[in-house]
C-alpha positions in Angstrom: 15.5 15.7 18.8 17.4 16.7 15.7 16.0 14.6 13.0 13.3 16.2 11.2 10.1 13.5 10.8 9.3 13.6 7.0 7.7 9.9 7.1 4.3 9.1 5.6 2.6 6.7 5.5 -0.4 5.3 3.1 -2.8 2.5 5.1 -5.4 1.2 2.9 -7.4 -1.7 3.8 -9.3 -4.3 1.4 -12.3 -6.7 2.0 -11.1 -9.9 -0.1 -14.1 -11.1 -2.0 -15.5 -14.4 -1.0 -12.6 -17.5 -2.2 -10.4 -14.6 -3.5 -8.1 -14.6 -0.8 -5.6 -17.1 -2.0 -5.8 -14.7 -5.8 -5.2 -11.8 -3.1 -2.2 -12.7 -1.7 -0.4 -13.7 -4.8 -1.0 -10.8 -6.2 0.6 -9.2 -3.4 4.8 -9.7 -4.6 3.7 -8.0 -7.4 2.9 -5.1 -5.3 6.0 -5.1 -3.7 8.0 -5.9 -6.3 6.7 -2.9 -8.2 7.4 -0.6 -4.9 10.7 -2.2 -4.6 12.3 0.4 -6.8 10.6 3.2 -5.6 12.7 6.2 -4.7 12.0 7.4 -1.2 10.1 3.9 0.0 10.8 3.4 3.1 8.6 0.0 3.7 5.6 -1.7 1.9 4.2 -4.8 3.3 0.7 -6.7 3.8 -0.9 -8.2 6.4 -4.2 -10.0 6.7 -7.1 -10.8 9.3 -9.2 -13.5 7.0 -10.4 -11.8 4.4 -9.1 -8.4 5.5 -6.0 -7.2 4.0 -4.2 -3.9 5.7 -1.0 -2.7 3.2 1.6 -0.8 5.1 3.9 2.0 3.2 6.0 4.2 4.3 7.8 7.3 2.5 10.6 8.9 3.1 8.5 12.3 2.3 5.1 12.8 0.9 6.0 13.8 -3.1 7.9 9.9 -2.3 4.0 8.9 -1.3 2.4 10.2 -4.4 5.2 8.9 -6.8 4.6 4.8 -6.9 0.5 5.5 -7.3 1.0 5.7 -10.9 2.9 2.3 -11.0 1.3 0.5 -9.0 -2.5 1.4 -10.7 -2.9 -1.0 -13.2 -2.0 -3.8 -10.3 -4.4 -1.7 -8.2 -7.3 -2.3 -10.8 -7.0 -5.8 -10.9 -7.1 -6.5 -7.2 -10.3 -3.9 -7.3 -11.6 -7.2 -9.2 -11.4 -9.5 -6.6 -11.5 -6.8 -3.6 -13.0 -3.7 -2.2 -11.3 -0.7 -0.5 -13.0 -0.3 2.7 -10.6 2.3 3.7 -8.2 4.7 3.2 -5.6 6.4 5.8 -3.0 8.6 5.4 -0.7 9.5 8.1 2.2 12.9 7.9 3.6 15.7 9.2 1.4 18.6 8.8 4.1 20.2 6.4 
């Protein structure tokens, strides 16, 4: 193999508070949108299980992981309203 695997990825996973989920979801293109733009963002989507949301991001390279955290924190804090973060997973290359 001769490409190098820089990808990373950032999983977390919310608990929608009860009759939030509908408030969830909308806020979700505002998510994207905000990632839309972000150098190195390879893919950033949602999906949901009931009240479970999982969000899906991929980066090219892990400083491209730690850039959009900043712009996406006041969204972030919102959706902490209305949600909890029941986890937190972050898959890399060791480097």
């Amino acid at each position: 193999m001769t490409n190098k695997d820089t990808c990373c990825t950032l999983v977390p996973y919310f608990k929608i508070h009860e009759g939030q989920v509908d408030a969830f979801r909308a806020g979700c293109s505002a998510f994207i949108e905000k990632t839309r733009t972000e150098p190195g963002c390879m893919f950033y989507a949602f999906s949901f299980d009931g009240d479970v949301a999982h969000c899906r991001e991929g980066y090219a390279d892990a400083a491209a992981l730690l850039s959009p955290l900043e712009n996406v924190d006041a969204l972030l804090q919102e959706t902490l309203k209305i949600a909890d973060l029941t986890r937190l997973e972050v898959h890399a290359p060791r480097s």
